[in-house]
C-alpha positions as a Markdown table, in Angstrom:
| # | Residue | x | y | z |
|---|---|---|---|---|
| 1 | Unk | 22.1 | -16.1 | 13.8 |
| 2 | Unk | 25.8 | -15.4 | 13.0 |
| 3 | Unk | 27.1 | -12.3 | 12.2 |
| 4 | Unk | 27.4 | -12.8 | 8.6 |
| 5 | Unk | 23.7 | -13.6 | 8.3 |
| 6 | Unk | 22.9 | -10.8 | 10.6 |
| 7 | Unk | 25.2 | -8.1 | 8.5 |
| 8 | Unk | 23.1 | -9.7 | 5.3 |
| 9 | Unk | 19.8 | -8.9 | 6.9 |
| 10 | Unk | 20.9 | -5.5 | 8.3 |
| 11 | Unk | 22.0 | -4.5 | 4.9 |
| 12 | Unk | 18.5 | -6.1 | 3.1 |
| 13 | Unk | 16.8 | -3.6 | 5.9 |
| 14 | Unk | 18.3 | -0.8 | 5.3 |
| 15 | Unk | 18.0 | -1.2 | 1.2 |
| 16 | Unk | 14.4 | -2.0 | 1.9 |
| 17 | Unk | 12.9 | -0.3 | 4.1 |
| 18 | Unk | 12.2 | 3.2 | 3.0 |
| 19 | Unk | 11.0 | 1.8 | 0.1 |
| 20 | Unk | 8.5 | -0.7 | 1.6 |
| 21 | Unk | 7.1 | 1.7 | 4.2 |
| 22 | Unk | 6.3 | 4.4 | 2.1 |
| 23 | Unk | 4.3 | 2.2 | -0.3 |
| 24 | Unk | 2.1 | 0.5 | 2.9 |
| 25 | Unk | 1.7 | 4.2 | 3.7 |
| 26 | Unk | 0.3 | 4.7 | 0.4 |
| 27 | Unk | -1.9 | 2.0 | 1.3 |
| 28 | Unk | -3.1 | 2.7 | 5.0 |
| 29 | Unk | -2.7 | 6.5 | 4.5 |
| 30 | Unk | -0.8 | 6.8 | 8.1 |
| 31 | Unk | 2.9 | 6.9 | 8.4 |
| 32 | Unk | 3.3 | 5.7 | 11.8 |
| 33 | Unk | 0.5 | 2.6 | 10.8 |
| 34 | Unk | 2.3 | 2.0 | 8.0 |
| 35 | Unk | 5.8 | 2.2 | 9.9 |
| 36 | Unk | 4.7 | -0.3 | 12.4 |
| 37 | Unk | 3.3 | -2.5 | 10.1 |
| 38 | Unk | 6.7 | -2.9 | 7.8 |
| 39 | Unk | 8.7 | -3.2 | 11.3 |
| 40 | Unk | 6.2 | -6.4 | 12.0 |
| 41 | Unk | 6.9 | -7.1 | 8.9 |
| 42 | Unk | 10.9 | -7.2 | 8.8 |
| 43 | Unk | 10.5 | -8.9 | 12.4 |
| 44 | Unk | 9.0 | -11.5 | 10.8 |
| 45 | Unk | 11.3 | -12.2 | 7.8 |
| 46 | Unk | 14.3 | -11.7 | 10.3 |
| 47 | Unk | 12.9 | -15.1 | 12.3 |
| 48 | Unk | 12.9 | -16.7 | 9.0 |
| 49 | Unk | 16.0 | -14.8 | 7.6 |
| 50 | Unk | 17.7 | -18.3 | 6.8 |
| 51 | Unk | 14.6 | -19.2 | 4.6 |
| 52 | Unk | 14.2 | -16.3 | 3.1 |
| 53 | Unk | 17.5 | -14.7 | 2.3 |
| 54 | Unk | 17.3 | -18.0 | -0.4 |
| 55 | Unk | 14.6 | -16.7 | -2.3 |
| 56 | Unk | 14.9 | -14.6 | -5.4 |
| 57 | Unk | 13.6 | -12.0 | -4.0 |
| 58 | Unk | 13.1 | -11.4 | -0.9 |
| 59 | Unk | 11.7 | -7.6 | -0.6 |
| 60 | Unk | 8.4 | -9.3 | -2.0 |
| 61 | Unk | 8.0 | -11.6 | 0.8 |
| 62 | Unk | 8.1 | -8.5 | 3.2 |
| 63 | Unk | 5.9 | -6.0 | 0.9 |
| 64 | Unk | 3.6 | -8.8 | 1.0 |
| 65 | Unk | 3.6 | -9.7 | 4.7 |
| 66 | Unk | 2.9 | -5.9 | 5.5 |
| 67 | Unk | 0.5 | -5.5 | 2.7 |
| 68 | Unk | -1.5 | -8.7 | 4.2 |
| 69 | Unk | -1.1 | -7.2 | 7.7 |
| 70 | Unk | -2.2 | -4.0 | 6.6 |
| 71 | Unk | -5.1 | -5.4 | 4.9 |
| 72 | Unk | -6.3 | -7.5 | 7.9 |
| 73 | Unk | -5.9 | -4.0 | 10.4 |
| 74 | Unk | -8.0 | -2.3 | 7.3 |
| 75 | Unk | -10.7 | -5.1 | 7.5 |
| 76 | Unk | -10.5 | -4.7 | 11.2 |
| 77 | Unk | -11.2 | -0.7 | 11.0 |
| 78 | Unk | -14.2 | -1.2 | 8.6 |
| 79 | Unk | -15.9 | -3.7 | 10.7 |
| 80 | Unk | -15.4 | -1.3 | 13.7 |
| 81 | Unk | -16.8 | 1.7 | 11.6 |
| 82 | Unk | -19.6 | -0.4 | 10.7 |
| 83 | Unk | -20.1 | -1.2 | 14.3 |
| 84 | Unk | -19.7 | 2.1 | 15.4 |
| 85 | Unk | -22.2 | 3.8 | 12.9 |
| 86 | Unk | -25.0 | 1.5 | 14.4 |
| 87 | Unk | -24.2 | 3.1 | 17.9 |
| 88 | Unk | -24.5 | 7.0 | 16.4 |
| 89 | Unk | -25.4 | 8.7 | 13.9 |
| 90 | Unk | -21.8 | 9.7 | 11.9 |
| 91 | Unk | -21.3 | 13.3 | 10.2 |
| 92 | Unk | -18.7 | 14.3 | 8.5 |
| 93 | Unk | -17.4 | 17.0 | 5.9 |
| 94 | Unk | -16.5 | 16.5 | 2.4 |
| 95 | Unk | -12.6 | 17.5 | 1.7 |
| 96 | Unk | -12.4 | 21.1 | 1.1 |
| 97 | Unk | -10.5 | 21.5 | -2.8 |
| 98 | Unk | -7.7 | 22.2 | -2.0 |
| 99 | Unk | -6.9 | 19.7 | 0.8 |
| 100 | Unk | -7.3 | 17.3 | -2.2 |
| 101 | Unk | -4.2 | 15.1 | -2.6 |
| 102 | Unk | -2.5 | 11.7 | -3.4 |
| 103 | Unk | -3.7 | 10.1 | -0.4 |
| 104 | Unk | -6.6 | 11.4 | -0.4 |
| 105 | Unk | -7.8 | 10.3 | -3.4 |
| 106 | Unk | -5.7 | 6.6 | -3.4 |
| 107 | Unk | -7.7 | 6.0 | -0.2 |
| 108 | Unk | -11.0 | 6.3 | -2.0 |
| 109 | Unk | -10.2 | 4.1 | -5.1 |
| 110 | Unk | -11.2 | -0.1 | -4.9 |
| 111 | Unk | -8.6 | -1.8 | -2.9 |
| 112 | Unk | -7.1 | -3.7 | -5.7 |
| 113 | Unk | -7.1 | -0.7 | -7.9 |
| 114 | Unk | -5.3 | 0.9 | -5.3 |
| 115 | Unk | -2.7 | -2.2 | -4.7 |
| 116 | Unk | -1.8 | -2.3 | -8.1 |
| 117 | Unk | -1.2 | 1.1 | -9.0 |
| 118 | Unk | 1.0 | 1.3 | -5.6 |
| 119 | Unk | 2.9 | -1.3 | -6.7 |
| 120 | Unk | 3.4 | 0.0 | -10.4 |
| 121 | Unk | 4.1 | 3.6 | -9.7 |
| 122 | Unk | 5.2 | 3.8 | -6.3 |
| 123 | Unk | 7.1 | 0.7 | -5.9 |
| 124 | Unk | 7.8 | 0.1 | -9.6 |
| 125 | Unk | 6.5 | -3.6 | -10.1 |
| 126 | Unk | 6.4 | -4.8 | -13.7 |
| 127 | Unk | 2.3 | -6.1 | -14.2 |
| 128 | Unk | 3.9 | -9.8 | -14.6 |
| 129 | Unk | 5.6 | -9.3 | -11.0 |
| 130 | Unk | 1.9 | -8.1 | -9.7 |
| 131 | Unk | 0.4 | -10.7 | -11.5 |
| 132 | Unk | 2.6 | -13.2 | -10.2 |
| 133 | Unk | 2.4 | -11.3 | -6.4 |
| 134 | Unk | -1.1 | -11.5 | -6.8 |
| 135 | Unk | -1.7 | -15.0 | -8.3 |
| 136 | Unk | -4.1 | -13.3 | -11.2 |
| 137 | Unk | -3.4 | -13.3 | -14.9 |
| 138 | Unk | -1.4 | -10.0 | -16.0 |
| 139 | Unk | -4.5 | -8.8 | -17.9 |
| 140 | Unk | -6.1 | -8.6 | -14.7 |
| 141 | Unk | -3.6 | -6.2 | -13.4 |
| 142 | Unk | -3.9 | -4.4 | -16.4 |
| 143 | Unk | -7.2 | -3.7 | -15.8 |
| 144 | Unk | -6.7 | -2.6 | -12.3 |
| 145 | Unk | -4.0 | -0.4 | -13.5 |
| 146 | Unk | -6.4 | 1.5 | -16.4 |
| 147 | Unk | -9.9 | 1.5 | -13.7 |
| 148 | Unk | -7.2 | 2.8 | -10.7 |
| 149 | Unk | -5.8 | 5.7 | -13.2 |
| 150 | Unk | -9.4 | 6.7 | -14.5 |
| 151 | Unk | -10.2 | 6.9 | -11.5 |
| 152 | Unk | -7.5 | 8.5 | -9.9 |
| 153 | Unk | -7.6 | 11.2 | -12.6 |
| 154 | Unk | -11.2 | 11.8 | -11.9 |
| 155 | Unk | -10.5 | 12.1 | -8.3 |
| 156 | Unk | -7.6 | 14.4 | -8.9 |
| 157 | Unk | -9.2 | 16.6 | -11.3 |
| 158 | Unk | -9.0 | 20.3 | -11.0 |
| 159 | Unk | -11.1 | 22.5 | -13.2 |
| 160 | Unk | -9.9 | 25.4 | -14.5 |
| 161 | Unk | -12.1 | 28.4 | -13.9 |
| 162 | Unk | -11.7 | 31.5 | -16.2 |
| 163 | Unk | -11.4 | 35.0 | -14.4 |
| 164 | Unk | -14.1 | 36.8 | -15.1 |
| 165 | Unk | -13.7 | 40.8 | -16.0 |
């Protein structure tokens, strides 16, 4: 790789990285996960850097390398606890209210639901660049977006009690 090329990439790195990690975080709900799965990610597109400096935009191709890769460790993790929960008998306590949060609740909500309201809100995708990303029709991801947020908002509710005197 010359030194131009590799100036381009460390510059597309450092514009993207932040970014693109915090939204796999978002995702996985593990910084250091997340952190190692965007490096894999960048490590990947660097190989390829020639190809894929070319395209429009090449911040998709990683988000979507590390969001595949994150998937696939996901998959992994459920089969395991599946595996695992045959083995023993699994307890485990319900969040206390006020250890509610973001993650939290994203973690809980259908993994396209979750995807597309990353990408909206935390990453700031248009729904035609999800749709596109995702190879569905935009209404779709509009109807990820509304079920994700009803969701969310359920999750994230907090009733308001009145003192009583």
């Amino acid at each position: 790789m010359s030194s131009a090329a590799g100036a381009d990439f460390d510059g597309f790195y450092a514009a993207n990285v932040g970014q693109i990690t915090a939204q796999i975080r978002a995702y996985v709900g593990d910084l250091a996960e997340a952190e190692d799965l965007v490096a894999e990610a960048f490590t990947r597109a660097l190989a390829r850097w020639k190809t894929i400096s070319a395209y429009d935009n090449p911040a998709t191709w990683v988000r979507r390398v590390a969001w595949n890769l994150a998937t696939s460790k996901l998959r992994r993790g459920a089969v395991l606890r599946r595996l695992l929960r045959t083995q023993r008998q699994a307890s485990a306590e319900g969040p206390q209210p006020d250890r509610i949060d973001l993650e939290y609740a994203l973690a809980q909500l259908n993994v396209r639901h979750r995807k597309a309201v990353i990408l909206r809100y935390m990453a700031g995708m248009t729904t035609a660049a999800i749709a596109e990303q995702e190879g569905v029709a935009e209404s779709t991801v509009r109807s990820w977006l509304t079920r994700g947020k009803a969701a969310l908002a359920e999750r994230l509710r907090i009733e308001e009690y009145e003192e009583q005197r």
